[in-house]
Structures are given as C-alpha cells and as structure tokens.
N, C-alpha and C positions, 0 to 999 in steps of 0.2 A: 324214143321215150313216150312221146304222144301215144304211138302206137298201143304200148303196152300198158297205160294208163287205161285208154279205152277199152283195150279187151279183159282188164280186171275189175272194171267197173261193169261191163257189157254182163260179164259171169257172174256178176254179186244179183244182178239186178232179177237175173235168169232166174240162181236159184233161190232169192227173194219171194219176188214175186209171183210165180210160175209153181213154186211147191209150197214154198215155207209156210209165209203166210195167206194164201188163199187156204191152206187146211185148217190153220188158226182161226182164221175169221170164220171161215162156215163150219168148223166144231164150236168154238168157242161161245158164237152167235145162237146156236142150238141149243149149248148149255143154257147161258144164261135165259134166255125165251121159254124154254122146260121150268128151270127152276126156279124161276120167278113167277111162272103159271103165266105167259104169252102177255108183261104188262102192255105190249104196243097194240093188243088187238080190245084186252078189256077194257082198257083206260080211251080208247080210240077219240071216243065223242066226250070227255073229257078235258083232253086237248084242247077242240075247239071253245068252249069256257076259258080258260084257261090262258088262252091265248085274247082271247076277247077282252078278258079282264088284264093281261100285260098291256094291251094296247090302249086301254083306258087310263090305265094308271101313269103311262109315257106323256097322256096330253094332260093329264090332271097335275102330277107333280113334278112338274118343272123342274123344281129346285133340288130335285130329292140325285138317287142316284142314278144310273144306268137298270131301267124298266127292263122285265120277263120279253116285252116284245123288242125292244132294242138289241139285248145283247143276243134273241130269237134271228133279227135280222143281220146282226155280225158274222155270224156263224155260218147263216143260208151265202150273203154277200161272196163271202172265202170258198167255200165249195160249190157253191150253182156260179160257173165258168164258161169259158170258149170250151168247154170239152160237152155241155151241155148239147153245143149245138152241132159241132166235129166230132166230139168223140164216139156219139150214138152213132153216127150216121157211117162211122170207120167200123163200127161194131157189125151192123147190118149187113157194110157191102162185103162182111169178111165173113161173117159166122152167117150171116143170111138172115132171114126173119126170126127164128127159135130162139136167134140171140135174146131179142126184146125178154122173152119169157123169163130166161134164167136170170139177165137184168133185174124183174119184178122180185123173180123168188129172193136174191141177194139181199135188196134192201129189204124186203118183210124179215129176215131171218137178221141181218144186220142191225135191226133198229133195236134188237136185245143189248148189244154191246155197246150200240149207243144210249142207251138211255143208264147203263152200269157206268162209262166212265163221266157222263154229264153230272148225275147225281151226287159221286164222289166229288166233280170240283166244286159243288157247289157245298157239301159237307166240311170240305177241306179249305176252302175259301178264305182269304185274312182282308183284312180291312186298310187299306190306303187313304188318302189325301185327293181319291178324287172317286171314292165308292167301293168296291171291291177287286180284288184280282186272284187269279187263280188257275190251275187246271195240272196235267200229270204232275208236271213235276213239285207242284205243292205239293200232292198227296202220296208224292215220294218219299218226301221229308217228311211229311207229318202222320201219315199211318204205318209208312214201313222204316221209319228212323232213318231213311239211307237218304243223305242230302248226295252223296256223288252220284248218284244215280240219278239223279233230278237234274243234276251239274248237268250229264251229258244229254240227258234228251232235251235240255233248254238249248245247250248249244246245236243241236240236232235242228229243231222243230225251226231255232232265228237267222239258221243259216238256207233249211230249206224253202219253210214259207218266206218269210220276212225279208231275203235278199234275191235269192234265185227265182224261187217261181213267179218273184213280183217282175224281174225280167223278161221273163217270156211272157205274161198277161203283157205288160209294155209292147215288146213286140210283137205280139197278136193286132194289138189297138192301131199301132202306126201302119200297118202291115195291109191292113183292111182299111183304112183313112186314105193311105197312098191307090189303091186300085179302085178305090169307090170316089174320092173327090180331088185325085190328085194331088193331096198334100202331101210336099216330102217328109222323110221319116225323119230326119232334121227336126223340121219345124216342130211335127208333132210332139216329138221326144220333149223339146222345151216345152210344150202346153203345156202336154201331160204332167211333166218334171212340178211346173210351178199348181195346175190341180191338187196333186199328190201332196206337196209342201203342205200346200193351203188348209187343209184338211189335215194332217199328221199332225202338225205343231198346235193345233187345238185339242188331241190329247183325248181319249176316250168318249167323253160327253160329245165332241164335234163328230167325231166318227161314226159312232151310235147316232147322233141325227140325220145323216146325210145317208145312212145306210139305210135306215127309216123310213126315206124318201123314195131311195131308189129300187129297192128290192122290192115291194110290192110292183111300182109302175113298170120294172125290168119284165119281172114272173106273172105277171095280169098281162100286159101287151103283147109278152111272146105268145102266152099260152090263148085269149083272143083270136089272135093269128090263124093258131092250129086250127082250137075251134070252129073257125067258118071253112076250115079248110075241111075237116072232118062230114059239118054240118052239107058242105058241094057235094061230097062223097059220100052219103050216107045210106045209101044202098050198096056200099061197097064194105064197108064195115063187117060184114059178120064175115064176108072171103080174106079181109084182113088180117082178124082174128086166127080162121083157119090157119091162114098162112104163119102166125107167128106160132098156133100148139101144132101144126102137125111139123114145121119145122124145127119145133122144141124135141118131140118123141119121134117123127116118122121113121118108119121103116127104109125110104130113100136114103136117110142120110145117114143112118147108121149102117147100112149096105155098105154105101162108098164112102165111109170113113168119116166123112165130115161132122158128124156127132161132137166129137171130141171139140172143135172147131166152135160150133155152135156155141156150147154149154162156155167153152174157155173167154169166148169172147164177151158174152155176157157177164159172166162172172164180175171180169175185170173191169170191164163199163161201169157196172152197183157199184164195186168199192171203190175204185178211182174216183167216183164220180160224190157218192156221198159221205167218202171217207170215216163210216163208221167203225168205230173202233181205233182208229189210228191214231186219237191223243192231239186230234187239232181242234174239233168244236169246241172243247169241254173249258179252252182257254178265253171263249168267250161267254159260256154260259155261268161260271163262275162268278161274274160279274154283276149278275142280273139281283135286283132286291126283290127276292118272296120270301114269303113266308115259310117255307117249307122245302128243302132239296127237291122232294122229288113230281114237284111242280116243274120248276125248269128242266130238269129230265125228263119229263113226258112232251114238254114245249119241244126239246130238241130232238124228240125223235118222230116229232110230227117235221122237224127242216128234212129229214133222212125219205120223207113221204114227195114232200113237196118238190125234194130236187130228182130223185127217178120215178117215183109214179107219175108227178104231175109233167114237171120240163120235158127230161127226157123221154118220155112217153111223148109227149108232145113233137118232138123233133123227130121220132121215131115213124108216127103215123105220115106225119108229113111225105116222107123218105117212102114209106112202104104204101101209100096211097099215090103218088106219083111215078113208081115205077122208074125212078132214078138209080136208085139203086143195081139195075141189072147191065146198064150202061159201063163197060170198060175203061180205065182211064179215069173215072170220078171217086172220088175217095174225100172225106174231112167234111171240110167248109164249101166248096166246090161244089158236093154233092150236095148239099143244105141247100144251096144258093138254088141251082137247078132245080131241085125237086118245089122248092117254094117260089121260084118261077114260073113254075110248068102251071100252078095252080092262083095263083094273085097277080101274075103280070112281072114285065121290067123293074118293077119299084122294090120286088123283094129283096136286089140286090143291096138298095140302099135301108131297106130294114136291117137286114142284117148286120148289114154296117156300125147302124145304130146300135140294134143288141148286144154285136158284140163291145163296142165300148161300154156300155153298161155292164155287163155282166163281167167284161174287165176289169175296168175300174174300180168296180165294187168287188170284185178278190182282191186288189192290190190294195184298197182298204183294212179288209178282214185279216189276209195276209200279215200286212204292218203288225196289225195289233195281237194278233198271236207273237210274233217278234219282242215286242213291246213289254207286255206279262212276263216272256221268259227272262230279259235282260234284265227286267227288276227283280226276277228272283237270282239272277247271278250276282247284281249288282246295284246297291238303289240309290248309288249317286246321278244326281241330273245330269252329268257330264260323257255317262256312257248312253243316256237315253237319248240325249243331243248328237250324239257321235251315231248314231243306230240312225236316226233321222236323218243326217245329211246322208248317210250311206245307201239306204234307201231311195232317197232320192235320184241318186247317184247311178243305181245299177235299175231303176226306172230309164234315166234317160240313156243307160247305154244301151239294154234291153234293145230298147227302142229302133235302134240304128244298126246293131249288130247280129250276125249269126251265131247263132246259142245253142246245135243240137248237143254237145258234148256237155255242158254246162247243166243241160235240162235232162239227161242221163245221172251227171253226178247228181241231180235233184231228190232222182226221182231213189237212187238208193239210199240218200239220208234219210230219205221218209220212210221208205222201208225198215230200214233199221230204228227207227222213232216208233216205229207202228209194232214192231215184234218185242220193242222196250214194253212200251204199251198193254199191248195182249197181256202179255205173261203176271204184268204188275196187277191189272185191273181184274184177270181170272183169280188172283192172291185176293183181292179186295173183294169179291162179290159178296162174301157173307156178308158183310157189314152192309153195302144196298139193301139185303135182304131186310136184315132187320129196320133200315129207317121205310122201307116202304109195309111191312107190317104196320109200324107204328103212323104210316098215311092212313091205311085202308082201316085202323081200328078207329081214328080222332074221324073218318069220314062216316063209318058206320051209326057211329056216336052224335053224328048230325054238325058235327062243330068243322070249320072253316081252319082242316090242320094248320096247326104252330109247331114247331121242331124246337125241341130242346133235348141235348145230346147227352144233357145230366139223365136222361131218362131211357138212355139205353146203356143196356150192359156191355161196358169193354169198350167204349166208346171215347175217344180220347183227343187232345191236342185239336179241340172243334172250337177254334176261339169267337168266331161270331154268332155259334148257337147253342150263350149260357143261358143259365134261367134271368138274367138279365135283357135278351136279349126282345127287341122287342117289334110288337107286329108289323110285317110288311105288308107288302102289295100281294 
C-alpha cells in the first residue's frame, strides 16, 4: 500500500511540477509583466522608499498594527530557507553553472505574478482583533463569490506550510546542530519545540517582531559572507560570469544534451525558492497597514529579488568561485559547507550551522502564520487556532527526530496543487490589479502620497477596509 501511495504521489508531483505548472508560472509571469508594462523593473527604486518608510513606521508605531516592513519580513522568513543554501548548490552540481542564469531570468519574470497576487491580498484584506488578515483564499471568497474554493486551498496551504514543511525545517535544524555541536536530535527537537511555542502563542504581533529581528541579520551575515568571498576572488569574477551565460546558451551543452538540464534546473530553483505565484506570500502581506494595495505589492516583490538575486546568487558564486561543485559525491549542504570552506577556513562549517537555524527557524515562523490566516478563515473559534498550535508544535518536534522523505513528497504536491489553484484564480483577477495600480500611478503623477478607496473604482467590490471611511496609513 506504501508502495503505491508513493508512486501516485511520485506521478502527481512529475506531472505537477515538471509540466504543468512551470508553463503557468513562466506564461502567466510574462502576462502579467507585459500587461502591467514590467511594474517590477519601473517601480524598482521605488521599492527601496517604500520599504524605508515600512521600516520606520514598525519602530515609530508600536501600537499600531503589523508594519509594510513586518509582514515584508514574514513572507522573506517563510521562503528564504535551507533550500537557499542546498538547493542552489544541488541546482549547480546538476544543471552546471547556466542553471544560475535561468534562476535570475525566473525570478525577474516571476515577480509579475508576485506582485498581482500580493496586491489583491492586500485589496481583499478584512480586519481582525489583532490587525488585518488575508491572502487567496480571502479573495476567493470575496472577488470570485466561491468560498469552497477558498475552503480547499486554506486546507491546502495549513496542511503544507503550517504542518509539514515546518517538519522538515525542524529536521534540517536538528540534523545540522547534531553534526556541527553534537547535540542529539532529541534534545534539539525539545529546544526547538518550546522556541517555536514561545513565539507562536504570542500571535502575529510577536512573530512579526522576532522575524524583524532575524531576517535582516540572517540575509546581511549570509550575504557579508559571500561578499568577501567574492571580493578574495575578484579577478575571477568575469570567468564566472562567462561560465554561468555560456553555460546558459553554449553550443557544448546543447550538443550533448544537457541544455534541457540546465535551463530545468534553474527554472525550479526561482520558483521553489521564491515561490511567486503560488498563493503563500500574499498570506502575509495582507497584513501589513499602508496606505494603498499596491505599496505592499511592490514591497513583496522586492522579497522575490532579495531571495534569488541577492541569497541565492550568493550561495551560488560561493559554489561556483570554489570549484566545489565539480567534485563527485558533493551535492546540497555538503557542497555549501565545502565550497565555503575552501575559501574562510574550518569555521564555515559552524556558520552554516548557524544560517541554517536561522533561516529555519524563521520559515517555521512564516510557515505557522500562513497556517494561522488560513484556519481563521475556515474557522475563527480560538479553539481550532489553539489545536493548529499545539499541532504544530507537535510535528516540529517529531520533524525533528524523524525521517520524513515521503512526507516531504506529499508536501511538495499539496503545494502544487495550491499554486495551480492560485495561477488560474489570480490570471481571473488581474484586471482588477490593473486598474488599482492605474489609480497608484495617476494619485503619484498628481504629486499626492496614494490613498486607495475602492468606492473609486469601477466594479470594485466586497473591499471592506478600503471605504471612503477608511483612513490614512503608513
């Protein structure tokens, strides 16, 4: 029965992954980037405003709710992972250097999709008891009438982020604490376990701060790192480069097939890695008080920049500036570990050590609260929110102690299946980004500091935080 469990899951994932939605994401990505006139490249320097001013407004009002640069940092926490620093480097020793490239082109073309389904959570957004909440499956219900559809991708998104995939960060963490300081995975598991508590039961406002903390000093210290790694090798830099376009286009690898290889493994690095499109950030940027949707939409697809241009790039050069990668037998974390040995000494081992709990931790954070959003919209008694937490807990500390590839299979097709929910809803929905980000770029042209009010576009509806009542944020 195992057996045949696996290989129907094995098949989903294949043709999932492998066809389905990799066409979706990079048409769909194309669309919306076309038809929006490329908001991620005009809006670029933007952003950094933007984000400047989220992060001002986080230490100024306290009291207020979950800040542009809080629920910025939720979102980056849950997608900038252990695959930051493994999964590049599996990309590399498979697809070769070219992969990096097609990596880059993913997230530029991805950050269309991400910034269409950010905008709508935050349009779609409803107002709680401790700020806002939001993301697909809101604007299931509320632009397309269909609450079962919203039903299944909340049950979708809590069973993959919010239980599973917070098991395998768990197991990452203990996994890498046991060969770096000796701590059994036992022990760990409990640490972890009561971290995780500590943190959960404090409820959005705690998580947003703690993710505040760690996501810059996680993404500053890795990226540092690379840095002087880059800066030892900087004569080697532009053979780098070569090596990543002529193994993007050369003639060698399209010779001997490996083209296909290249380009595939790239591909899937960007989207695994920054999950645009796939209906997980948009559950934390909902959250966030601006003034305007498509503020934190441009915020969130500056995270889509941050985690493969800036990380994984980062972990890529490392890899491809040490020559680890040509080495047999090294593959993942392994090869991280090596290649950033080859170049800082013995101690990179126990960096990584470090990174990787942070960059764990801090998805099993992000995680949670994707979970979190979805349960209150199935359900908004305290008593299923309570039950989701000990749960969590729960499959942290087995995560922890146990072997989970089958586990981390069935993960990996609920998400698929959330993410091809996703596509189809949010390509149904672009007209309406359209017209609120018309209505940015005319209130910016006009000199004024956009306010959104929904009474002010046509066909606009069931937007209950942005009436003309509604009043100015951060």
């Amino acid at each position: 029965m195992l057996d045949v469990l696996k290989s129907i899951i094995s098949k989903g994932n294949t043709l999932l992954w492998s066809y389905v939605l990799i066409f979706l994401l990079i048409t769909l990505g194309l669309y919306f980037t076309t038809s929006l006139k490329f908001p991620q490249f005009r809006f670029f320097f933007e952003m950094f405003k933007l984000l400047k001013s989220g992060r001002k407004s986080s230490k100024d009002e306290a009291g207020s709710g979950v800040s542009s640069f809080q629920a910025f940092c939720i979102s980056v926490a849950s997608h900038v992972g252990t695959g930051n620093l493994a999964g590049v480097a599996i990309a590399v020793s498979i697809g070769g250097p070219g992969a990096v490239f097609w990596m880059w082109v993913i997230a530029l073309v991805g950050a269309g999709s991400s910034f269409v389904e950010n905008t709508l959570a935050q349009v779609y957004k409803v107002k709680d008891e401790n700020g806002y909440r939001g993301g697909p499956a809101y604007y299931m219900e509320k632009a397309l009438g269909n609450r079962n559809l919203g039903i299944l991708f909340s049950i979708l998104i809590t069973v993959a982020f919010g239980l599973v995939f917070n098991s395998v960060q768990a197991n990452t963490i203990t996994f890498a604490f046991e060969e770096a300081f000796g701590i059994s995975r036992s022990l760990g598991g409990i640490i972890l376990g009561i971290f995780t508590a500590i943190v959960i039961f404090g409820g959005i406002k705690r998580i947003a701060r703690v993710t505040e903390i760690i996501v810059p000093i996680m993404a500053v210290g890795y990226v540092l790192v690379a840095f002087f790694v880059i800066l030892k090798n900087i004569d080697e830099i532009p053979s780098i480069f070569n090596l990543i376009f002529s193994g993007a286009f050369g003639l060698k690898q399209v010779a001997g097939g490996g083209i296909g290889a290249t380009i595939m493994m790239g591909i899937k690095r960007g989207l695994f890695s920054n999950e645009a499109g796939m209906g997980s950030a948009p559950n934390a940027a909902a959250t966030a008080e601006v003034s305007h949707p498509v503020k934190q939409g441009l915020i969130q697809v500056f995270g889509v920049f941050v985690d493969t241009l800036l990380i994984c790039s980062s972990t890529a050069f490392v890899v491809l500036l040490s020559g680890a990668y040509q080495n047999e037998g090294l593959t993942g974390i392994q090869l991280t570990q090596a290649a950033l040995s080859s170049q800082v000494g013995p101690w990179a081992n126990t960096f990584i050590a470090v990174c990787i709990f942070m960059f764990a931790f801090s998805s099993i954070l992000g995680n949670y609260y994707y979970g979190e959003s979805n349960i209150e919209f199935l359900n908004g008694k305290k008593m299923w929110l309570t039950i989701f937490r000990i749960a969590v807990i729960g499959m942290v500390f087995w995560g922890s102690c146990s072997s989970i590839a089958i586990v981390w299979d069935m993960a990996d097709l609920f998400m698929g299946m959330m993410a091809l929910i996703n596509l189809l809803v949010i390509a149904k929905l672009s007209k309406i980004v359209s017209k609120v980000l018309k209505d940015y770029i005319k209130q910016k042209k006009e000199g004024k500091d956009p306010i959104f009010n929904a009474d002010k576009i046509e066909g606009l509806e069931n937007c209950e935080c942005w009436g003309t009542d509604k009043k100015k944020a951060s």
